[in-house]
C-alpha positions in Angstrom: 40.0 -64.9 40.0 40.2 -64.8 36.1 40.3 -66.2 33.3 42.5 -66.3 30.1 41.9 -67.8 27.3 41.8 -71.5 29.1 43.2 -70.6 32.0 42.6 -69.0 35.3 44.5 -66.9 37.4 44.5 -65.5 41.1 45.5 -62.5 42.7 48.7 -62.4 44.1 50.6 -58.6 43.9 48.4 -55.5 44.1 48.7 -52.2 42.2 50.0 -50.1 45.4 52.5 -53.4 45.4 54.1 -52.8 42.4 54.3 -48.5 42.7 56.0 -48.4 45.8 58.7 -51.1 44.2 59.0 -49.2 41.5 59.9 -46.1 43.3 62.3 -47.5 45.4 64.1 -48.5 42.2 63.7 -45.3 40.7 65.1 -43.9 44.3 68.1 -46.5 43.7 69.1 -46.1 40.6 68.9 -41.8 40.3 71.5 -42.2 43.4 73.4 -44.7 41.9 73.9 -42.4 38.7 72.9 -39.0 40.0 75.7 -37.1 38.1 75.3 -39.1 34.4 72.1 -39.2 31.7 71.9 -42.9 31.9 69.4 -44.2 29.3 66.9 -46.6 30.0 66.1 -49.7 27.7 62.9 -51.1 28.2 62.2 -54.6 26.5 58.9 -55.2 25.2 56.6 -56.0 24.9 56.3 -56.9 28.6 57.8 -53.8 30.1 55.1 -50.5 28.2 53.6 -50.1 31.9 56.8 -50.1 33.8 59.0 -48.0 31.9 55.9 -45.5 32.0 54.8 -46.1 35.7 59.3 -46.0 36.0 59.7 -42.8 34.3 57.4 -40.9 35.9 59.0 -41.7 39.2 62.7 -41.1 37.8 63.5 -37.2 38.7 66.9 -37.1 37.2 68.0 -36.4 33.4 67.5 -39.5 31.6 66.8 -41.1 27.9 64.7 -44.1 27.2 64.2 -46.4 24.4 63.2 -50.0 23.4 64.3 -53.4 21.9 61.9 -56.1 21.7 63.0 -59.5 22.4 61.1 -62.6 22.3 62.0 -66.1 24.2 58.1 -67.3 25.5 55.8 -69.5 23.6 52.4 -69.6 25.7 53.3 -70.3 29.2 56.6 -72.0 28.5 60.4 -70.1 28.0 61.6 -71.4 24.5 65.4 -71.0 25.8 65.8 -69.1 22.5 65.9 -65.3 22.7 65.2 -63.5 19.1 65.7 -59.7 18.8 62.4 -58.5 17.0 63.4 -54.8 17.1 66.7 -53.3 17.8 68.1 -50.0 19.4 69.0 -47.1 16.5 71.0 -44.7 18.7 74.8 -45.0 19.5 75.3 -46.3 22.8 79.4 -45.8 22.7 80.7 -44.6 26.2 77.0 -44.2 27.8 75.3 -46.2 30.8 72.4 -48.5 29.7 70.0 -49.4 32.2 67.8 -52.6 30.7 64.3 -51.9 32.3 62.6 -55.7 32.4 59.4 -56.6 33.2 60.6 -60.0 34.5 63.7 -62.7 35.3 63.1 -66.0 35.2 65.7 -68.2 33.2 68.0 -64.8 32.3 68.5 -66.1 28.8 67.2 -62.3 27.4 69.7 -60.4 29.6 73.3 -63.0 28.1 71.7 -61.6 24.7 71.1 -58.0 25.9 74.8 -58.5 27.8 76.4 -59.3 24.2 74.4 -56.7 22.2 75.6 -53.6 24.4 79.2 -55.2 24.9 79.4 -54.7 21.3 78.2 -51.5 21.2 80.4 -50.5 23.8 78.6 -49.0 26.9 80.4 -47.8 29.6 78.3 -49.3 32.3 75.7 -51.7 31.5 72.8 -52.7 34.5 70.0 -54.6 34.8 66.8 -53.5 36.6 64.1 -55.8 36.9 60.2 -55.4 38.3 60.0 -59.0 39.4 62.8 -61.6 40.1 62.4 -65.5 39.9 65.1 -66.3 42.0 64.4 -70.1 41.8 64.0 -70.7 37.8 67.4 -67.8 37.0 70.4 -69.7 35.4 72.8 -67.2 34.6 76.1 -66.0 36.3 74.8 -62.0 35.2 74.4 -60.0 38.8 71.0 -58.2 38.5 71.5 -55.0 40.1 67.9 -53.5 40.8 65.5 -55.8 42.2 61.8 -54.7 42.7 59.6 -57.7 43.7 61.5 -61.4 44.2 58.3 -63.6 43.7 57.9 -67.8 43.3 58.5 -69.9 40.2 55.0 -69.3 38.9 53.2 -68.1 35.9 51.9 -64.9 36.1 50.2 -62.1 34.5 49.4 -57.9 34.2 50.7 -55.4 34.3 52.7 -56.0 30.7 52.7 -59.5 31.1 50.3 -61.6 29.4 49.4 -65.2 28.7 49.5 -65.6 24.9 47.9 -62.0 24.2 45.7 -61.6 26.9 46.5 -60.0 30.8 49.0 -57.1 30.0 46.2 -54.3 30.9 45.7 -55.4 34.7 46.7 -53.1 37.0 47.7 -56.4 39.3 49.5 -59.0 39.0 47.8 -62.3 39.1 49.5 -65.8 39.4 48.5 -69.0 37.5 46.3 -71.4 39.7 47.3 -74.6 40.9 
């Protein structure tokens, strides 16, 4: 158990957990688009350690890059997703894979889905690390699924709890 700030937190998905999910994504995905440089969009802040921990694991010719998009106040979504730092690059005609830490609501990826629809991508796909099947509320399919875990808070491994949990090799859920 820890704690953060004034709240504690269990274990619940171990380090070797989240590698071997990751490679089988990576596995996915380089098959999926084997003959194109797809570039890969990793939203922060949440997703540093998996679009490093990702990349190393991806074997094909790729590009990567990052937007950071905010929608969480504490422990609470705010249902309001605000782009803090955009994309520079020209995205006409190419395939955008969004890299996300997590889903929960999906109210990040209808932005993401309107920001690259108007820049034009040829194929646009969402990979995500951990899925919250339970709390998602949009119609957008979500194409590469590592981890489908509960409804539940959690924390490491990029994620954090107002500041605090993203360096944890683990992932630890909020306690009941």
């Amino acid at each position: 158990m820890i704690q953060l700030h004034d709240k504690k937190f269990v274990s619940f998905i171990s380090a070797q957990e989240i590698e071997f999910a990751i490679a089988k994504m990576a596995t996915l995905i380089a098959a999926d688009f084997a003959n194109e440089t797809p570039i890969f969009v990793g939203i922060l802040n949440g997703s540093f350690m998996l679009v490093s921990d990702f990349m190393k694991q991806y074997t094909k010719p790729c590009e990567v890059s990052f937007i950071k998009m905010a929608s969480y106040d504490g422990t609470l979504s705010t249902n309001e997703v605000k782009q803090i730092i955009g994309l520079d690059q020209d995205l006409s005609g190419r395939t955008v894979v969004v890299l996300e830490d997590i889903i929960d609501t999906g109210n990040t990826l209808v932005a993401l889905k309107e920001l690259f629809k108007k820049q034009k991508v040829k194929n646009f796909k969402i990979a995500t690390l951990f899925f919250k099947p339970e709390a998602y509320k949009q119609d957008l399919k979500i194409d590469y699924i590592g981890i489908r875990i509960p409804n539940k808070f959690i924390v490491g491994y990029g994620l954090d709890y107002n500041g605090l949990g993203r360096n944890l090799p683990e992932i630890y859920q909020l306690q009941d």
